[in-house]
C-alpha positions as CSV (number, residue, x, y, z in Angstrom):
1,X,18.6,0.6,81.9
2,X,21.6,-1.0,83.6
3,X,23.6,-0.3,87.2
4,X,27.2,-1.2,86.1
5,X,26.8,-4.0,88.9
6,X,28.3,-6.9,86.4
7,X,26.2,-10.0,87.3
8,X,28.9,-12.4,85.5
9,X,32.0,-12.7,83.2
10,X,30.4,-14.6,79.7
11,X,32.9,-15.9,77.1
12,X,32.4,-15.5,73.5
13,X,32.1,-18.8,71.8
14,X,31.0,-17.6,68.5
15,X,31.0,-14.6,66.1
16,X,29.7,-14.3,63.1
17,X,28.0,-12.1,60.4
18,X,24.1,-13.1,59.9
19,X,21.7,-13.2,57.5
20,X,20.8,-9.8,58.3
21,X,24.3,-8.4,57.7
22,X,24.5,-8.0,61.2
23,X,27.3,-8.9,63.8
24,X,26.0,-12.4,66.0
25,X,27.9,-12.9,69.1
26,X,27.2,-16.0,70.7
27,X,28.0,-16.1,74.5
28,X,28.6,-18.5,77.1
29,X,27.0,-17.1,80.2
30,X,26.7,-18.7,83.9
31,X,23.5,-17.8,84.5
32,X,20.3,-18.8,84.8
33,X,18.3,-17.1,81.9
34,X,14.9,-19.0,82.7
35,X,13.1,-16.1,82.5
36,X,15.1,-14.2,79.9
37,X,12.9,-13.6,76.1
38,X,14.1,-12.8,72.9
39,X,14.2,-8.8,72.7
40,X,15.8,-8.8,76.2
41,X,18.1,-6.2,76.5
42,X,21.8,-7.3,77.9
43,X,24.9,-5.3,78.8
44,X,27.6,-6.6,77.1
45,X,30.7,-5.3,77.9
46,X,29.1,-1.4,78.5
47,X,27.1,-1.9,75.7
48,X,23.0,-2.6,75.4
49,X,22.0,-5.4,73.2
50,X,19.0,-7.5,72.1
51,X,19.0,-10.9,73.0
52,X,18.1,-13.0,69.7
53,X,18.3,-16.5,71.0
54,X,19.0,-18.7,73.6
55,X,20.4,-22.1,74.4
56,X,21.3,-23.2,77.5
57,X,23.3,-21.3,79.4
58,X,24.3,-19.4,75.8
59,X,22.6,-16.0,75.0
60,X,23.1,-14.7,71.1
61,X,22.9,-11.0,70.6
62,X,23.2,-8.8,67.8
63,X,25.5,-5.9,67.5
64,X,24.8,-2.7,65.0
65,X,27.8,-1.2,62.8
66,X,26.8,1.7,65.3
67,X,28.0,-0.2,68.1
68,X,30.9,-1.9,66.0
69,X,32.2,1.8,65.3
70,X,31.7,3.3,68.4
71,X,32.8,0.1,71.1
72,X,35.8,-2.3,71.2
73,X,33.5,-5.4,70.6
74,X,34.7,-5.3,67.2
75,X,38.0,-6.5,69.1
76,X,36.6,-9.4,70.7
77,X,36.5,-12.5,68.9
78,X,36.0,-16.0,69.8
79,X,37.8,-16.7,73.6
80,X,37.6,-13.5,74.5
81,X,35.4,-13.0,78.0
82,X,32.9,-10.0,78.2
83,X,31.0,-8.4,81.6
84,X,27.3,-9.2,81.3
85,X,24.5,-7.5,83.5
86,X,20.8,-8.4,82.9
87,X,18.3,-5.3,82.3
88,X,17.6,-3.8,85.9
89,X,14.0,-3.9,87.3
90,X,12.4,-1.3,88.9
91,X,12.3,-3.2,92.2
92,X,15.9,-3.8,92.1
93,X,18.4,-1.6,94.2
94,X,20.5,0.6,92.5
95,X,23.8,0.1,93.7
96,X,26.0,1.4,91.1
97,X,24.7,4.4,88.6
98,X,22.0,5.1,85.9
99,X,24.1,3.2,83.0
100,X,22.4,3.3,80.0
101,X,24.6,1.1,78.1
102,X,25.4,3.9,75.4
103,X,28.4,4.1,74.9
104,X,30.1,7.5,74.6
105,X,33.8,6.7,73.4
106,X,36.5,4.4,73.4
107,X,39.3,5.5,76.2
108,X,42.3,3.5,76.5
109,X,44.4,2.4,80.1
110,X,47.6,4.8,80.5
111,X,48.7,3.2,83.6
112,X,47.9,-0.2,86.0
113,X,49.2,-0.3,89.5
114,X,48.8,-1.9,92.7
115,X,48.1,0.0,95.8
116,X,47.9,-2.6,99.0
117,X,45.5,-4.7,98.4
118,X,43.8,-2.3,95.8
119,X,44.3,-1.6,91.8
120,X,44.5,2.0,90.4
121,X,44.1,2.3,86.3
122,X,44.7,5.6,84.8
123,X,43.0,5.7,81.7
124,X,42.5,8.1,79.0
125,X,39.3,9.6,77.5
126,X,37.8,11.2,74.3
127,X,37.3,14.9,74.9
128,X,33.2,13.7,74.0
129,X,33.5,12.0,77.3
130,X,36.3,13.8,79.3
131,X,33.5,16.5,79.7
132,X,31.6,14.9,81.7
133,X,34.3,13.6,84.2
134,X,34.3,15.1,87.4
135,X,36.0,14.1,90.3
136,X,34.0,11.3,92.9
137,X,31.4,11.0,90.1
138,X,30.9,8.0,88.4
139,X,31.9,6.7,85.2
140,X,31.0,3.6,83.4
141,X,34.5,1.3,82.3
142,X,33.3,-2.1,79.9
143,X,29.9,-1.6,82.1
144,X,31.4,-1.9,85.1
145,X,30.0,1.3,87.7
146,X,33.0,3.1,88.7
147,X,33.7,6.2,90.9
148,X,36.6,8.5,89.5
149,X,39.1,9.3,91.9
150,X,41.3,11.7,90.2
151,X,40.9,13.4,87.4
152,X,43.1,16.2,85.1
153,X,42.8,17.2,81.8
154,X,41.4,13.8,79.6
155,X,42.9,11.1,82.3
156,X,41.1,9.7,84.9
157,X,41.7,6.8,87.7
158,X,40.1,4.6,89.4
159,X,40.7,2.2,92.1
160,X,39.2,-1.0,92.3
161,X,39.0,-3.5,95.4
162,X,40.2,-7.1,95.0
163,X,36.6,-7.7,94.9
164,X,35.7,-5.9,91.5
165,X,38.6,-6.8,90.6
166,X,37.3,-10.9,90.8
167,X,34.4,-10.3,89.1
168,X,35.0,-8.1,86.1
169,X,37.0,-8.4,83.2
170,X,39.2,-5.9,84.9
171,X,41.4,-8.1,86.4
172,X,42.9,-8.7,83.2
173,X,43.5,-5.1,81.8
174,X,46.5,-3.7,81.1
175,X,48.5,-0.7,79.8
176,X,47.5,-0.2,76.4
177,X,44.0,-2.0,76.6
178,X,41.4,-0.4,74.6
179,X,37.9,0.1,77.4
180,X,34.2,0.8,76.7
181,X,33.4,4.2,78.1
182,X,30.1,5.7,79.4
183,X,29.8,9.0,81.3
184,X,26.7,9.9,83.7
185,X,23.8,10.4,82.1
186,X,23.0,12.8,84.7
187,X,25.5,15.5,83.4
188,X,24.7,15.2,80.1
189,X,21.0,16.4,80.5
190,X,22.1,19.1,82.8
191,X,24.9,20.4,79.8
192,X,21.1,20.1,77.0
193,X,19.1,22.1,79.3
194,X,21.4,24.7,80.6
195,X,22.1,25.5,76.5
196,X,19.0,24.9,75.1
197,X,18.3,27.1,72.2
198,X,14.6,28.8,73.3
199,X,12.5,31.5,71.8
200,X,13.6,35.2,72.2
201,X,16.8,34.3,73.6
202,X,20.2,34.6,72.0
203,X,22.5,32.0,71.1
204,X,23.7,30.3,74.0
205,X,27.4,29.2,74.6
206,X,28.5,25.8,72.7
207,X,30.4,24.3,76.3
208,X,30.6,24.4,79.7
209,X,33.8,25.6,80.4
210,X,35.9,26.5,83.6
211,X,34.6,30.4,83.6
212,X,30.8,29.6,83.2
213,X,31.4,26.9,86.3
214,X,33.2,29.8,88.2
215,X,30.6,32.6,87.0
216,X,27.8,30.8,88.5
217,X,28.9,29.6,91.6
218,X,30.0,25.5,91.1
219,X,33.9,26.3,91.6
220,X,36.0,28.9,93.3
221,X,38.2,31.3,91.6
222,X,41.3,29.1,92.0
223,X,39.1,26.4,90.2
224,X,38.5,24.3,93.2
225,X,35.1,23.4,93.6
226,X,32.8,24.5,96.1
């Protein structure tokens, strides 16, 4: 379990298919992984993977066909820089969300611009993970903990502080770029157990959709919510 906090920015030194038939990525990361093990699980861009081998300061990971079909790692080859977060403690403080390091889809930037001092990015989602979008919730972008500001239909924005900004791979997205996306995990138990097929019961609805939220109470009649 991760909290989208990005502890660095690693570069990808090395890539390579192993003797297992598997992806290897081999990163250059600026921090100290003393106490880091093989098996370790990393956040890699949004995405959790196992730690194979260490040198200094360079971590080696694996990386699934899964993960290849379903990320935009397959994208990054040797140069390209990555956000890395370590595996969060229980004693640690949450400051971001519950990321999980699943990722849901692949969304893509629509629109970059500068605000003051601030960055917005419009970006565009799957309808898998536009679902699960609402409006000052939080959303996972290349692993970095998010809150959405606007949202309308499958496009979303965020705005990011010059802070963020400095210590994410953010900084260098444009319109166009391909991003990692992860929604809450929060709503997508709530959307399992609300339609859960049980016993005696009939058939239950395949989605959530505007008139069940309005039915029970979650928006108003002009779709606002409560």
């Amino acid at each position: 379990m991760f909290t989208g906090l990005v502890e660095c920015i690693a570069e990808i030194n090395g890539a390579r298919r192993n003797t297992r038939g598997l992806l290897e990525l081999s990163l250059a990361v600026p921090l100290d992984l003393a106490d880091s093990r093989v098996g370790d699980s990393f956040c890699i861009h949004g995405a959790c993977l196992t730690a194979v081998g260490f040198a200094a300061s360079s971590l080696q990971v694996e990386v699934s066909q899964e993960t290849i079909d379903r990320t935009t790692l397959s994208l990054h080859a040797q140069g390209r820089k990555v956000n890395v977060e370590r595996a969060l403690r229980l004693s640690d403080r949450l400051g971001g969300h519950l990321v999980t390091g699943h990722i849901d889809g692949i969304g893509h930037v629509v629109e970059r611009k500068s605000e003051g001092s601030n960055v917005c990015f419009r970006i565009r989602a799957t309808e898998q993970v536009a679902r699960y979008v609402v409006e000052k919730g939080s959303i996972c972008v290349d692993g970095v903990s998010l809150t959405v500001g606007t949202f309308q239909e499958e496009i979303f924005s965020v705005f990011l502080i010059p802070h963020t900004l400095s210590q994410t791979t953010l900084q260098y997205l444009r319109a166009g770029d391909a991003v990692n996306l992860e929604a809450d995990i929060i709503g997508k138990y709530v959307e399992k157990l609300l339609f859960a097929k049980e016993p005696g019961r009939p058939d239950a609805k395949k989605a959530i959709d505007e008139k069940f939220l309005i039915e029970h109470g979650f928006l108003s009649k002009s779709g606002k919510l409560r």
